[in-house]
C-alpha positions as CSV (number, residue, x, y, z in Angstrom):
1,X,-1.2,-6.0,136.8
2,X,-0.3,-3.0,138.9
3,X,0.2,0.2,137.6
4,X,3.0,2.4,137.8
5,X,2.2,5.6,136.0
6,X,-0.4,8.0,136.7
7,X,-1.9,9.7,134.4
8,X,-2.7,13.8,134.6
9,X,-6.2,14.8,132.8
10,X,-4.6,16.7,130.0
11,X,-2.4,13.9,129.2
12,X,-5.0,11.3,128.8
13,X,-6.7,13.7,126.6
14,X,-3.7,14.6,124.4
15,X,-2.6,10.5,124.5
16,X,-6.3,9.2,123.1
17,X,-7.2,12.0,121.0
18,X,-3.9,14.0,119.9
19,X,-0.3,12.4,120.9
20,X,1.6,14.6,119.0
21,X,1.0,17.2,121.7
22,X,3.0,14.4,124.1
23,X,6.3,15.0,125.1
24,X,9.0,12.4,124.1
25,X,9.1,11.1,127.5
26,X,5.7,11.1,127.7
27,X,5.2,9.2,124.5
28,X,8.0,6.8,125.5
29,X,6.4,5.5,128.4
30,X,2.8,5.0,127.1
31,X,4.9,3.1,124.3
32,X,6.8,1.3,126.6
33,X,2.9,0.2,128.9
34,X,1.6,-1.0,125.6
35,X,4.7,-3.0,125.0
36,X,5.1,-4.5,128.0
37,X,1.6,-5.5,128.4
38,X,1.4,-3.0,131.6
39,X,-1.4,-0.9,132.8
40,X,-1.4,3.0,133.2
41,X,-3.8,4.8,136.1
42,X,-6.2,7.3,135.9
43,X,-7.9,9.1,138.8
44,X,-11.5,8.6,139.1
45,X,-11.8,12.5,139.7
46,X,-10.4,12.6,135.6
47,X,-14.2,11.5,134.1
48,X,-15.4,15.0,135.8
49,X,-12.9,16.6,135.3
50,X,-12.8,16.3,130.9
51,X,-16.7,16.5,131.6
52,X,-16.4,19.8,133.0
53,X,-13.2,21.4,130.7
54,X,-15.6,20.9,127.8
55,X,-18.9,21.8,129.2
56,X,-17.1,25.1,129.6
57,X,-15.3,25.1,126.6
58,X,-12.1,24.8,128.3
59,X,-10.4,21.8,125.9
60,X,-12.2,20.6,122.6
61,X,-12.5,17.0,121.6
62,X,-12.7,15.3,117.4
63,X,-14.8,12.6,119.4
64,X,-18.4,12.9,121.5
65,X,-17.6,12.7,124.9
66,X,-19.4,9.5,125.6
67,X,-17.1,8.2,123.1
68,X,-14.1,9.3,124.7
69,X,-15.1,8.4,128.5
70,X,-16.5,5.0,127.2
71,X,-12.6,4.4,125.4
72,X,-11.2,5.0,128.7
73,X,-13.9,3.3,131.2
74,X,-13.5,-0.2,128.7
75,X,-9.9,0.3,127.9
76,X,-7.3,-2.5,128.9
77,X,-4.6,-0.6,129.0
78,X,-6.0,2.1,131.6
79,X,-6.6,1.0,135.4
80,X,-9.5,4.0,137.0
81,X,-8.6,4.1,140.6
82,X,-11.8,5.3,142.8
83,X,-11.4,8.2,145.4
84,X,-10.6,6.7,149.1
85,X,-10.5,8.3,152.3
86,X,-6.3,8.0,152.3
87,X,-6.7,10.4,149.2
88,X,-9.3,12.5,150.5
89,X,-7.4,13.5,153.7
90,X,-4.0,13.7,151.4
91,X,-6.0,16.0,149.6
92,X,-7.0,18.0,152.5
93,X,-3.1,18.6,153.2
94,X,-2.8,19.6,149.6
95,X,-5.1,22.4,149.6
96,X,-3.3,25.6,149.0
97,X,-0.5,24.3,147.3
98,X,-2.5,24.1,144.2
99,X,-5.8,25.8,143.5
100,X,-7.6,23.3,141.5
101,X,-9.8,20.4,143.6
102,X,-9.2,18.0,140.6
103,X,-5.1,18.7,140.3
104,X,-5.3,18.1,144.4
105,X,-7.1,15.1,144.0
106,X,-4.7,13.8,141.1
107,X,-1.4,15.0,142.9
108,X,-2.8,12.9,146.1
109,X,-3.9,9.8,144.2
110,X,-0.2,9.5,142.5
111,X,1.2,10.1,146.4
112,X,-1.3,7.6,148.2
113,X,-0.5,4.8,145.2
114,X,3.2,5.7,144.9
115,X,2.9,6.0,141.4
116,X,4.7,8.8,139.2
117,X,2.5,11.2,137.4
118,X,2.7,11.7,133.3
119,X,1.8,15.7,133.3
120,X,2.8,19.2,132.0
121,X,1.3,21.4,134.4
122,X,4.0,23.7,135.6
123,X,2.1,23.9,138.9
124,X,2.4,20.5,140.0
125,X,6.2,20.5,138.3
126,X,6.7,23.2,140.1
127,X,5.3,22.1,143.9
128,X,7.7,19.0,143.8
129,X,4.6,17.8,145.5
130,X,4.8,13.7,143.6
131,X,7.3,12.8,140.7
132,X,6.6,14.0,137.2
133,X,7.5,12.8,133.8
134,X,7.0,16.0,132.1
């Protein structure tokens, strides 16, 4: 089953380890994937990117990270959609919009797949650059 939702780092973190931090819309849709038997998408880039936010202490987990990326990689609900080259030059065009490599990379896989992103970053709300559900 196709996916029609991409998922933002911080809101696969919040959504498998604290969902109260989810917005009602947010929380609505993940409710309404699970329902419906549906699939949600996570960028590839995501695994290195919760590997790197707590290697520098940048987000804290209640579960080991092997945990965690294991729940996602084994997951039924969660499709992991690998880096191409469409995204990779998408990306390139993104570069200076926003500053991080792993929101680029995000931003471009929700454009290349046509898929709206779950996020709260004001940046990417902000750029206009793919359609949120904030």
């Amino acid at each position: 089953m196709t996916s029609r939702f991409l998922l933002d780092t911080h809101i696969l973190v919040w959504w498998l380890t604290a969902p109260h931090k989810l917005s009602s819309a947010q929380d609505g849709v993940l409710k309404r994937i699970i329902a419906g038997n549906e699939t949600v998408a996570v960028c590839a880039i995501t695994f290195i990117e919760i590997s790197f936010l707590l290697r520098h202490g940048k987000t804290r987990l209640r579960i080991p990270l092997e945990k965690l990326l294991r729940q996602i990689d084994e997951s039924p609900v969660i499709t992991v959609l690998p880096l191409i080259s469409e995204i990779a030059l998408d990306v390139a065009s993104l570069i200076g919009t926003l500053r991080e490599p792993a929101d680029c990379t995000i931003v471009a896989t929700a454009r290349v797949h046509a898929l709206r992103l779950l996020t709260s970053d004001q940046r990417i709300i902000q750029s206009k650059l793919v359609p949120v559900i904030e």
